[in-house]
N, C-alpha and C positions, 0 to 999 in steps of 0.2 A: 480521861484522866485530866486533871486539871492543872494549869499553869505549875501551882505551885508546888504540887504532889510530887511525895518523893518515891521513888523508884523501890521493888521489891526486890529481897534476892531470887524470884522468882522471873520478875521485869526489870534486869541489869539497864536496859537502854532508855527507859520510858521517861525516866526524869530528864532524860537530855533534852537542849534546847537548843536552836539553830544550826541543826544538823539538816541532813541532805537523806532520804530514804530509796536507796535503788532496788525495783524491783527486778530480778530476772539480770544475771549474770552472764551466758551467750553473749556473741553479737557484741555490739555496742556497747553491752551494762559495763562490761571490764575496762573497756577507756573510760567512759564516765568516770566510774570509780577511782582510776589512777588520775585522771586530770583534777578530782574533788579533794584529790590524797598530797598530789602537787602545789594543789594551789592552799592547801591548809584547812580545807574544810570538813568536818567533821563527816561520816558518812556511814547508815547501817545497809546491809546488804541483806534482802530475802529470798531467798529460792530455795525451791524444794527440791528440786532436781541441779545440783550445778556440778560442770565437769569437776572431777578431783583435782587435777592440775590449777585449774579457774582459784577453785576454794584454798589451794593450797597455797597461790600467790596472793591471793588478802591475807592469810595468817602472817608469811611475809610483811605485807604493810601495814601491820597490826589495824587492820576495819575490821569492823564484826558482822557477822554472817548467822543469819536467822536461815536456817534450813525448815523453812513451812512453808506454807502456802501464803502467798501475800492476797489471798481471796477470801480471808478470814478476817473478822474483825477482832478478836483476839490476837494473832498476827501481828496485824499495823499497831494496835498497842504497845505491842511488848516491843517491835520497832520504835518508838517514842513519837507516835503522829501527834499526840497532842502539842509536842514542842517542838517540830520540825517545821525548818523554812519550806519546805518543799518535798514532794514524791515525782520518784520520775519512776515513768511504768516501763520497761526495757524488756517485755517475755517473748519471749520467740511465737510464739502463738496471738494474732489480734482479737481472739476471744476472749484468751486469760486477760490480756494486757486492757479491753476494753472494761470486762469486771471489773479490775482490782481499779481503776481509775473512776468507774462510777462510784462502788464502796467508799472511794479516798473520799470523793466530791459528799456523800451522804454523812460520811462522818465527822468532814471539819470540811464548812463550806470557806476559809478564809486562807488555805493553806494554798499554794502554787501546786500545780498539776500539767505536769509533760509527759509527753504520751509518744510513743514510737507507733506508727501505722502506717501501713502504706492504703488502706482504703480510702478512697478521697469524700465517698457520700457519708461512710461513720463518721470520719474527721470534722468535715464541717458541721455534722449535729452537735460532735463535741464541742468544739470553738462555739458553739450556742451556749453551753453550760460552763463559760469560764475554762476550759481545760485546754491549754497550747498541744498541738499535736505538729508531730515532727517525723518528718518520712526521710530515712537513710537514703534509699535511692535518689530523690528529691534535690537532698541537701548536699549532695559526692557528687553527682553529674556534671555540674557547668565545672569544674576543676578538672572533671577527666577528658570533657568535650574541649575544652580552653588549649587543653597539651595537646588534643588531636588537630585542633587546626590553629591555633595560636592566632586567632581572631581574639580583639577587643571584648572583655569580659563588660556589660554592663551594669552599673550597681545602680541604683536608687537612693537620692536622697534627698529627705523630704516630697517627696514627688517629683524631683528633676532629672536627670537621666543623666550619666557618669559613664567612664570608658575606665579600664584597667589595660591599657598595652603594653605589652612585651615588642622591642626594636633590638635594634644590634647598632651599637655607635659606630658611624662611617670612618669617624676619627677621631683621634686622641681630643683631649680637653676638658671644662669644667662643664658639670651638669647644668648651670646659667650659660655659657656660650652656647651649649648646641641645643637645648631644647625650652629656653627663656623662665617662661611661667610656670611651665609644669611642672606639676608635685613628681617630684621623685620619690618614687615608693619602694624600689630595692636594684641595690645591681650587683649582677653576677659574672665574674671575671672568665674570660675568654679560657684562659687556659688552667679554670678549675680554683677550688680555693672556696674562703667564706662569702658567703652572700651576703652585699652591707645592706641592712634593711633600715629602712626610712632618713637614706642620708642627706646631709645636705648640700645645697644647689650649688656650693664652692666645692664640691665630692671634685677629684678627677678621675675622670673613666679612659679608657685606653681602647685604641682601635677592636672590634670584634667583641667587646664586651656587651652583656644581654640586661640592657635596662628596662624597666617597668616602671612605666609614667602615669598620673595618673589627671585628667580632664575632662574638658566634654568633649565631643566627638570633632567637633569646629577648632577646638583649640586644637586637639590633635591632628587633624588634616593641614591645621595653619603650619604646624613644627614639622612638618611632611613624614608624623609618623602614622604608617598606616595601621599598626599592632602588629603586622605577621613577619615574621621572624625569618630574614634569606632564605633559613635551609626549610623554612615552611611549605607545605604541598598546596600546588595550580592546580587548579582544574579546566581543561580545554572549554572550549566556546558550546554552549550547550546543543546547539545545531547540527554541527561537528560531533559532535560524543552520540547523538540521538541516531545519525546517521550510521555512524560506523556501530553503534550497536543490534541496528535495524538488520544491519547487512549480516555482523556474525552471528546474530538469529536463526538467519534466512539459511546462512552455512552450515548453522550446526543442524537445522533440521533436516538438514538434503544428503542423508547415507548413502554409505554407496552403491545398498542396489536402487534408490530411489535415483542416483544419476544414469545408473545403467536401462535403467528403464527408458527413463526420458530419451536418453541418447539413442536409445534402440529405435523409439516409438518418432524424434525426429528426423534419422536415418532413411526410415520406410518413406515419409513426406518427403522428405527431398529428393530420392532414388525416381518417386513414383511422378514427382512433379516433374523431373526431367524428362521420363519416357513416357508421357503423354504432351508434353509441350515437342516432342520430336516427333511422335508415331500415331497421334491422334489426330484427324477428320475432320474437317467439318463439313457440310456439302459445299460441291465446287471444287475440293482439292483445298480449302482457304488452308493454311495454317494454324495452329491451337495458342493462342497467346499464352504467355506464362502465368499471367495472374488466375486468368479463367483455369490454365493447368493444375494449378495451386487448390484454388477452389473447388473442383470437381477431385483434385483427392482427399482435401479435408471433407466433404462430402460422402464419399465412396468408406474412406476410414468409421467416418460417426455413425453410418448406414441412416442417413435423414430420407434417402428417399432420391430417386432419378425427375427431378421435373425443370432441370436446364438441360442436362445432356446423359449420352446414357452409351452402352457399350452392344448395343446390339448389331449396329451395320459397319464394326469394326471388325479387322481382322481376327482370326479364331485364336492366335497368340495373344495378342492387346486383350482379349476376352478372358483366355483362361489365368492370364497376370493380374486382370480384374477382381476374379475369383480367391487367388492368393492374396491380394492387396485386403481384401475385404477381410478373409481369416483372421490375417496376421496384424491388419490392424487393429479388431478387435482385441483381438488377445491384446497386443500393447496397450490399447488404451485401459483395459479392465485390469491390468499387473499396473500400469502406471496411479491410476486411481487409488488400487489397496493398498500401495505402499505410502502413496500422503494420506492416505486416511491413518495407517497405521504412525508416519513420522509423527504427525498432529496430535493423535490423540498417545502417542508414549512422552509426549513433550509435555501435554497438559499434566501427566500424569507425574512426571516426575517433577516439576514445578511443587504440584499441589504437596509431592512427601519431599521434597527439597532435596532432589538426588541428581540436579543434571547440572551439566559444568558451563561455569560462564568465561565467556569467550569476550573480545575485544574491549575489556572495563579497564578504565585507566584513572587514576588520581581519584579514587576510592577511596571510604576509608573502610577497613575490615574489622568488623566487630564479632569477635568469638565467644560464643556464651549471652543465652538470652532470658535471666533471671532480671529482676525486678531492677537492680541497678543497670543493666543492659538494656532493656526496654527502654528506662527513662534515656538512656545514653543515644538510643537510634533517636528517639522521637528528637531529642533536641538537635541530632546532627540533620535529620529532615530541615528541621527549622528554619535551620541557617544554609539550605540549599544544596547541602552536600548530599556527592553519591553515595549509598551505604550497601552494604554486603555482609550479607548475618551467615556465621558458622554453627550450628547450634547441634549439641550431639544428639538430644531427647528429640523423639518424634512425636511422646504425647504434651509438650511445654505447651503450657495453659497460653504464652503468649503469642502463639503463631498466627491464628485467627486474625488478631489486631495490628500484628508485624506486617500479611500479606493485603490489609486493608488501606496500609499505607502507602502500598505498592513496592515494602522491600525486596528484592532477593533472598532469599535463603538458602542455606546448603546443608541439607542434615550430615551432618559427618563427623568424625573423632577430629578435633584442629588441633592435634599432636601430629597428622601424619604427615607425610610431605607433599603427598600427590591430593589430600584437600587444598592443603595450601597453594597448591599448582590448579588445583581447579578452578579459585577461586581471585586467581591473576592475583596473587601476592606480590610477585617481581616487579608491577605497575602499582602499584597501592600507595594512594597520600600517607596514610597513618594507619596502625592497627592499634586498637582496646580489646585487650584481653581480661573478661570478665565474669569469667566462673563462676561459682559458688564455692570453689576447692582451691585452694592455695599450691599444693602439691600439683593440680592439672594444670594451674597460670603456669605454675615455672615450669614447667615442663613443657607447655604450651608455646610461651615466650623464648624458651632455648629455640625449641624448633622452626621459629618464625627466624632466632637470629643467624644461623645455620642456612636459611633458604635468600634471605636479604644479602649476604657475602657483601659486597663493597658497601652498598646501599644502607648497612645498618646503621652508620653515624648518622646518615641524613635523613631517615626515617623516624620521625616519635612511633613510638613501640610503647604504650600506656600498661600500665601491670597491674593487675589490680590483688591486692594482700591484705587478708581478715588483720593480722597481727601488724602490728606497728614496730616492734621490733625485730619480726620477718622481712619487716617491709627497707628499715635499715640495713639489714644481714644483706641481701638481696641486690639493695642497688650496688653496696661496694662491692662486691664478690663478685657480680656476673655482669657488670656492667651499663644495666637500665639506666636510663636516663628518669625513666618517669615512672617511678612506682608508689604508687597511689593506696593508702588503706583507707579503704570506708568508713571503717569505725574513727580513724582519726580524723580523719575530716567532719564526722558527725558532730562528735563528743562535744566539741567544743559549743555546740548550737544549746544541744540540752543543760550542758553545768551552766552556759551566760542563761537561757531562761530560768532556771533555778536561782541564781542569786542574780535578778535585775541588770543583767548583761543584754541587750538585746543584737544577736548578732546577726548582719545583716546577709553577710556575704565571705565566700572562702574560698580562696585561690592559691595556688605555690608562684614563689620567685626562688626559681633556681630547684633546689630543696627544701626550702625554707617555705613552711605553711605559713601563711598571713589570713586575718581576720577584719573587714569590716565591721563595726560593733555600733550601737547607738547606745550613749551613756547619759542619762537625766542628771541635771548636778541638784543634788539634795541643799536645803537651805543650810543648814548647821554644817555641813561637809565638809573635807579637805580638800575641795577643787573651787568653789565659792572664793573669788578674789585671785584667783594663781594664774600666771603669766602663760602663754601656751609655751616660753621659754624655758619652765620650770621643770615639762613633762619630761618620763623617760626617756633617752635619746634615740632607741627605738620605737618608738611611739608618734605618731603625727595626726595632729587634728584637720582633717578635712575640708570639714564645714561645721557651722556650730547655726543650727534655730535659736532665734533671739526669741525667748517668751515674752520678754516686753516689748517686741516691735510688732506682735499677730504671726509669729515663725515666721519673718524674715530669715532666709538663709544668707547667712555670711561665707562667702566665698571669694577668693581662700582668704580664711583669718590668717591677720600677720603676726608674728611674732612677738610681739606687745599687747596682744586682744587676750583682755582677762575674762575667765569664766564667771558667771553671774549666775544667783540659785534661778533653777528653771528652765535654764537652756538646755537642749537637746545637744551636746555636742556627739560627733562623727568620726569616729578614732578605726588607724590602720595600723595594726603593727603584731606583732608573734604574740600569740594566746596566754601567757603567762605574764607578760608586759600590759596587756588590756584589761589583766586581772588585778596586778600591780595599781592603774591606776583608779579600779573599783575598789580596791581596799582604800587606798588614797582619801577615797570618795567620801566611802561609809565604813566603817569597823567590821570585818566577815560577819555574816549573821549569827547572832547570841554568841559573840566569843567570850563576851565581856561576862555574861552570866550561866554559861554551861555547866554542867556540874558533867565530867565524866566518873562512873564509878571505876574503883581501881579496880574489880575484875569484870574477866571476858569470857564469853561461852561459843562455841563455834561449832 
């Protein structure tokens, strides 16, 4: 359909223009949607399957909802492709979601195309064809790995390397006495309360309050912060932890009839090695040394054969004890043998189905639940050197293969119960991420984690993870989390800034308060063209700004009188609706200026 064409009562949507098309409702589509609803952007919704409850909350936000298949070209029409900024493909399926994004790409090659996948070989064919592809797992992880160890988040800009640290102020004062230059990016008071985000350097912070700086790694070490937060989890000396895991190995393989065995079978030795270093011969009358004694019973026991010494011109007692010696040490050594044969190989076994208890782990972190946002969660806590310990209930999870290739742990088991969590040395654990696929199983999971932690639970991050964002609020106040984490909130934000020229770079929390690295292009005719960086939101702080007229020199940090210029890349941190604030600033929302909505709606 063409630009100008007006819309049929048959195609309520098609005449719109700089709207937003979300394909696929599940997951992720319904934040998109509510954050494209918040920030003012017009938005059609496709799915052919979407929960009742889902469909029932857009009628609420009055968007409209095309129940077809967005794998139709007919479809994306009557959705209004031809005058839409953007489709974003959000299906629960990467078949459907790869369709409907090749069809978008063949129908209107000039349109914006964001794609949810987690296949990383599709993706980058896609990124071949103009089309941004965007992995939840992906983009949740350093947010949820950042809470597990409160290590230095690092961002990128322009190609230069950044820290986001979380510290604790030793003492009262202003954000310029204790920590000079560094950007302050949000602080969170000691004893609860609103999170000030992006204050400034004349802020006063008070003893125990949790500030978040932001530098390079040099500057941070100069201000002696190192990012990890007191109540943060140590991990012992790697040496130290190697050993003492070597050893509870070695313990838990050694049951108790494999000790009784052994004990039996060095019993016989040492009985046998006395009464021949006493009663044994040699010619002459010499005496039996004890080592030779030693040796001629481990000899006599293995039955290797007489060709140092032998029992024949001994006494007929010494001989028939010979006799005994020889039975009975067989026997022990052929019971001692099956039973390491049998420890070994029940160990390997339950290893391989993730059924046997780990012993001596300490300053772990425990991760429950090994779906795709968990996967990504271990790989990155490997990364950064940490111990890891997988709970995972399925025995056929497609990701175990790659989990055990890493060299994780695993423990097939329900991590609701208490005696997994006991198996699993909970009571020594740096941090747990609890990372289901089931909302209902976190919190029930996370209960039962806070239940087994008893004093330990304040000082423990305990990560939650929650589909729903407004579960995710219910949640933290009610049962106490500290860190309850939705995925799809922390997505959303990445797919609506690629849809309307937001490029976001990076997402972390301070405190509660989700924050956003963005890179924003300032347009020549724009509202930020000439404006102060004193001007911006007072939420809002500019990082670093690329000077297009210098070959992107990065200006770091611009000072509070450094005006924006068309063409610069500036680097902005601040809460996702404030970043959007100043992309309208920027540019007019897309087609607000010429949209035509029709006064009715079909659902």
């Amino acid at each position: 359909m063409a630009a100008g064409q007006t819309a049929g009562p048959d195609q309520p949507y098609a005449g719109w223009r700089g709207h937003v098309i979300v394909c696929g409702l599940h997951g992720v589509g319904l934040s998109i949607v509510e954050e494209l609803n918040l920030s003012g952007v017009p938005a059609v919704v496709v799915d052919d399957d979407p929960d009742l409850r889902l469909a029932r909350t857009l009628l609420g936000w009055g968007v409209p909802h095309i129940p077809a298949s967005p794998r139709s070209p007919e479809t994306l029409a009557e959705a209004g492709l031809a005058g839409a900024a953007a489709v974003i493909c959000a299906l629960e399926h990467d078949l459907a979601t790869l369709e409907t994004a090749l069809l978008t790409r063949e129908l209107r090659a000039d349109v914006r195309v964001i794609v949810q996948l987690g296949n990383p070989a599709v993706g980058r064919a896609l990124t071949g064809i103009a089309i941004s592809v965007l992995d939840v797992a992906g983009l949740s992880a350093p947010a949820i790995v950042e809470a597990c160890l409160h290590t230095p988040q690092e961002i990128r800009l322009a190609g230069q390397a950044f820290c986001a640290a979380r510290t604790v102020a030793r003492r009262a004062g202003r954000l310029r006495e204790l920590y000079g230059a560094l950007a302050p990016v949000a602080v969170a008071p000691a004893g609860g309360g609103e999170v000030v985000v992006c204050p400034g350097r004349d802020e006063p912070v008070a003893a125990g309050d949790e500030v978040t700086l932001f530098g390079t790694a040099e500057e941070l070490r100069a201000a002696g912060v190192t990012g990890r937060a007191e109540h943060g989890p140590t991990r012992p000396e790697r040496r130290v932890r190697y050993l003492r895991l070597l050893a509870a190995a070695l313990a838990q393989a050694a049951d108790r009839r494999l000790a009784i065995a052994l004990g039996a079978l060095f019993a016989v030795l040492a009985g046998s090695t006395i009464v021949l270093r006493l009663a044994y011969h040699l010619p002459g009358y010499r005496s039996f040394p004890l080592l030779d004694a030693a040796y001629f019973t481990v000899e006599t026991v293995t039955t290797v054969g007489y060709g140092d010494f032998s029992f024949r011109h001994q006494s007929p007692w010494l001989m028939a004890g010979a006799i005994a010696l020889m039975l009975a040490g067989a026997l022990f050594v052929a019971v001692f043998f099956a039973l390491l044969t049998n420890a070994l190989i029940s160990r390997r076994i339950e290893e391989s189905l993730g059924r046997r208890r780990f012993t001596g782990l300490s300053g772990h972190v425990l991760v429950i639940g090994l779906g795709a946002v968990g996967m990504t969660v271990v790989q990155r806590l490997v990364g950064q050197g940490a111990d890891v310990v997988v709970v995972e209930k399925s025995e056929g999870n497609r990701h175990l293969a790659e989990l055990r290739g890493l060299g994780v742990p695993v423990l097939i088991a329900d991590g609701t119960q208490p005696q997994t969590l006991a198996s699993v040395s909970l009571a020594s654990a740096a941090a747990v991420a609890i990372l289901t696929s089931d909302d209902l199983a976190n919190l029930e999971t996370g209960l039962a984690v806070r239940d087994q932690l008893g004093e330990r639970w304040g000082s423990t991050p305990v990560v939650l993870r929650m589909f729903d964002p407004q579960l995710a609020r219910t949640v933290r106040s009610s049962f106490g989390f500290g860190f309850v984490r939705s995925t799809a909130a922390l997505a959303a934000p990445w797919f609506v800034g690629a849809a309307l020229g937001l490029e976001v770079l990076n997402t972390f929390y301070a405190g509660d308060e989700p924050l956003l690295v963005a890179r924003l292009t300032v347009t020549q005719d724009g509202g930020l063209a000439g404006l102060a960086m004193r001007d911006l939101a007072a939420r809002t702080r500019v990082l670093a700004i690329s000077r297009s007229s210098d070959d992107g020199y990065l200006e770091y940090p611009p000072r509070r009188g450094t005006r924006f210029r068309a063409g610069d890349r500036a680097y902005l941190i601040g809460p996702y609706e404030e970043l959007l604030a100043v992309l309208r600033r920027d540019r007019p929302a897309p087609g607000a200026a010429d949209q035509t909505r029709p006064t009715g709606r079909t659902d």
